[in-house]
C-alpha positions as CSV (number, residue, x, y, z in Angstrom):
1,X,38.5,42.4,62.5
2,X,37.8,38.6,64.2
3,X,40.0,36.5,63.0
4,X,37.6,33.7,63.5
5,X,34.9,35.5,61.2
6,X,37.5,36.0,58.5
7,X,38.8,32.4,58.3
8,X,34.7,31.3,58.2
9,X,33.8,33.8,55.1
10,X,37.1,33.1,53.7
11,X,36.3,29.3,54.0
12,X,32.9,29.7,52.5
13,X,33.9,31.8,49.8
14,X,36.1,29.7,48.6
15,X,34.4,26.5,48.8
16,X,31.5,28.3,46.6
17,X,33.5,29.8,44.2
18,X,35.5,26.5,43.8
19,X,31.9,24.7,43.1
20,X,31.3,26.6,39.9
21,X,34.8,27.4,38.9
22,X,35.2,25.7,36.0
23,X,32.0,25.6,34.8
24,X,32.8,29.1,32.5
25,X,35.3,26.9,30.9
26,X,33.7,23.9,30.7
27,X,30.3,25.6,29.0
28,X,32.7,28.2,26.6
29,X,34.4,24.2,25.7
30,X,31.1,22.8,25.3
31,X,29.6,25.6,23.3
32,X,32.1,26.4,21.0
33,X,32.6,22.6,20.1
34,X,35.8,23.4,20.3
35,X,38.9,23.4,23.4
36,X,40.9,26.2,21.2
37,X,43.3,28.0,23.5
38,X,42.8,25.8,26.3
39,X,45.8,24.2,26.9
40,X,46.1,20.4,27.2
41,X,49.4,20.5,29.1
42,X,48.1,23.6,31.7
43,X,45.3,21.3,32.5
44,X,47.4,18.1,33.2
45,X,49.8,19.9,35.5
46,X,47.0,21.5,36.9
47,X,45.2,18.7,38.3
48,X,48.1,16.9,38.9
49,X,49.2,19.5,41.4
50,X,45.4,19.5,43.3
51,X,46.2,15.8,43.8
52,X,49.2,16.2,45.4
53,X,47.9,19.0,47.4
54,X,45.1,17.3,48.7
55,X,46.7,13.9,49.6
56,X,49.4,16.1,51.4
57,X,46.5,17.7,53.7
58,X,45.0,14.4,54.1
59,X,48.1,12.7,55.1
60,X,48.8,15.6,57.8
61,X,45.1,15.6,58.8
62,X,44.7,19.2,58.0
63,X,41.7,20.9,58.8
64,X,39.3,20.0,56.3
65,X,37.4,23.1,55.4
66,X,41.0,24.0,54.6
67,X,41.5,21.7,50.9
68,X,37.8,20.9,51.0
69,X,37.5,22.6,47.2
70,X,40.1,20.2,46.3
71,X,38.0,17.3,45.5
72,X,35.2,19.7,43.7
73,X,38.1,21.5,41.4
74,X,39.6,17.7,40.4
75,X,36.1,16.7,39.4
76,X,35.5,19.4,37.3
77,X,39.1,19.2,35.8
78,X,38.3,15.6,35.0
79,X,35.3,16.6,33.3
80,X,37.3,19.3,31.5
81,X,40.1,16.9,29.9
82,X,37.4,14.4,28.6
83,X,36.1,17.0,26.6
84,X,39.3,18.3,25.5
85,X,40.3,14.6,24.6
86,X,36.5,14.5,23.1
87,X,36.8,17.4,20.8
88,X,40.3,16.7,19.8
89,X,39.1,12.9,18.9
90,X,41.6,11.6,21.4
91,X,39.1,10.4,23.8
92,X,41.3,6.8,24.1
93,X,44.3,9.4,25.6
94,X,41.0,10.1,28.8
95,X,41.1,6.7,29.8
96,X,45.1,6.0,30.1
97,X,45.4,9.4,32.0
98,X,42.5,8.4,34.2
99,X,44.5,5.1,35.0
100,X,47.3,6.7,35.6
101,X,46.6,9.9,37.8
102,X,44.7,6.9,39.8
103,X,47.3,5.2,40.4
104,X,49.8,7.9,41.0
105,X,47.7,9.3,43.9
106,X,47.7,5.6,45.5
107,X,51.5,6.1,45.6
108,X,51.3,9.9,46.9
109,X,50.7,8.4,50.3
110,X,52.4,4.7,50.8
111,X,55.2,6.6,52.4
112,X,56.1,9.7,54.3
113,X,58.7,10.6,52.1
114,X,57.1,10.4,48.8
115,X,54.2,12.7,50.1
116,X,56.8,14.4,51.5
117,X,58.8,15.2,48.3
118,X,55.7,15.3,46.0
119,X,54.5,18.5,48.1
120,X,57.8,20.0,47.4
121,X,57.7,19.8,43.8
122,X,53.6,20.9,43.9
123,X,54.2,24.1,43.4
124,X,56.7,23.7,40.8
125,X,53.8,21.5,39.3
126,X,50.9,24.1,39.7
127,X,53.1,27.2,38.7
128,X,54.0,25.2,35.3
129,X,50.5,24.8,34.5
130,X,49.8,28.3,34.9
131,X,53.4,29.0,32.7
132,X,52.1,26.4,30.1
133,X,48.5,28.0,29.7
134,X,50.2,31.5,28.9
135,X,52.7,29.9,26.3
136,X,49.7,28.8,25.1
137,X,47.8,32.1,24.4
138,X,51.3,33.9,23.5
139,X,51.6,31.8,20.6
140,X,48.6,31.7,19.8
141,X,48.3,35.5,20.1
142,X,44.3,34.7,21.0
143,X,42.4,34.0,24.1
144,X,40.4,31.3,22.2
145,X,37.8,29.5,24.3
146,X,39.9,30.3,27.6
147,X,37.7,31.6,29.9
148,X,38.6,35.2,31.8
149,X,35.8,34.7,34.7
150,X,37.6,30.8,35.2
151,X,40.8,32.4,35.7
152,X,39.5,35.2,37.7
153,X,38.2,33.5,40.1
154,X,41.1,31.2,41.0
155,X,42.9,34.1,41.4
156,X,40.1,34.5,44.1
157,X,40.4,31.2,45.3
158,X,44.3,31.4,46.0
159,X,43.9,34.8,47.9
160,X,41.3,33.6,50.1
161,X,43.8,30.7,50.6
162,X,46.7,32.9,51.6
163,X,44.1,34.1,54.3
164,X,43.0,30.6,56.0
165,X,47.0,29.7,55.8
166,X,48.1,32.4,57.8
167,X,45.5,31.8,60.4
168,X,44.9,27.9,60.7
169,X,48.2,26.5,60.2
170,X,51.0,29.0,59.2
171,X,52.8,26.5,57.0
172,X,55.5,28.3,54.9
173,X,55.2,25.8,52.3
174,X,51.4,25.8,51.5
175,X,51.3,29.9,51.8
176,X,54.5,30.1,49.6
177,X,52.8,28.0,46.7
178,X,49.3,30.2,46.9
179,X,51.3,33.3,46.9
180,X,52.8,32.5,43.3
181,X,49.9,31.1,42.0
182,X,48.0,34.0,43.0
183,X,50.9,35.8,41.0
184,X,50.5,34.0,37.8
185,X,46.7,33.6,37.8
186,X,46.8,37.4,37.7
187,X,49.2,37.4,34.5
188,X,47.1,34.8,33.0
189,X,43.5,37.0,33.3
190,X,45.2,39.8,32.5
191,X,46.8,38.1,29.2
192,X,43.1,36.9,28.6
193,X,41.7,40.0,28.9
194,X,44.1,41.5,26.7
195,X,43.8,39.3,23.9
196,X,40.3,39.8,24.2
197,X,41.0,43.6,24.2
198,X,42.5,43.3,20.8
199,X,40.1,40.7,19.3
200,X,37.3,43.0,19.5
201,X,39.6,46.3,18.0
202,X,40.4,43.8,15.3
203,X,36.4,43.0,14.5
């Protein structure tokens, strides 16, 4: 198969799916009144690690269709933690973690060696969140508001991303960090799923 083809519908793909990603969450959020079994923590290691991720392709002038999702999936995680800060009446905690994941991405690049080190604690970062969210729903024993089809298609997303690695740029690093997360998103659909499984027995 052309390689050239597969890196363009892998690309393409992933930009789309990326575009309405979180929008399951953000509408099961919005229509429950309610961020129940969405995890506050998951979230702000989450975006935390797209930051990193992006300024580090930035800084190294990666091929943009490469991380272009990045700024669409940090929008919609910003719009996700107001409402979790919204519905937990905690909407005064939005606007200090707004100031300060500003201001910690104006440090991500002032020197090579912070972007440097950042990148090699991302996936540390980005697999915690994904850790965090499943404490989250083993305690809770319940899937809550957490959306399967959200989860789902990250798993997707970091797939695809294993692909356009391995043919743009071939950078251990970045393929290493897709390859667990693609890992843990599959535990945490599956959880979902199963918790879903055995709300319905239960009704």
């Amino acid at each position: 198969m052309d390689s050239e083809w597969v890196l363009n519908f892998s690309n393409f793909t992933t930009l789309f799916v990326c575009m309405v990603l979180k929008l399951p969450q953000i509408f099961a959020v919005v229509s429950a009144k309610s961020s129940a079994g969405v995890s506050l923590k998951s979230l702000q290691l989450e975006l935390t690690g797209y930051l990193v991720f992006l300024s580090y392709q930035m800084y190294y002038n990666y091929p943009p269709a490469t991380y272009l999702e990045y700024p669409i999936l940090i929008a919609q995680d910003a719009v996700l933690l107001v409402l979790i800060f919204y519905y937990n009446g905690k909407l005064n905690h939005g606007l200090i973690s707004a100031f300060i994941y500003a201001a910690g991405w104006h440090a991500l690049a002032l020197h090579k060696w912070i972007i440097d080190l950042a990148m090699s604690l991302c996936t540390f970062i980005s697999a915690a969140s994904k850790f965090a969210q499943l404490q989250s729903l083993w305690e809770a024993q319940d899937a809550g508001q957490v959306s399967a089809l959200t989860w789902g298609m990250a798993l997707y997303t970091c797939l695809t991303r294993i692909v356009t690695t391995i043919i743009t740029t071939g950078d251990l690093q970045v393929l290493a960090r897709f390859i667990i997360l693609a890992t843990l998103n599959a535990v945490v659909t599956f959880t979902i799923l199963r918790y879903r499984r055995v709300g319905k027995k239960q009704q």
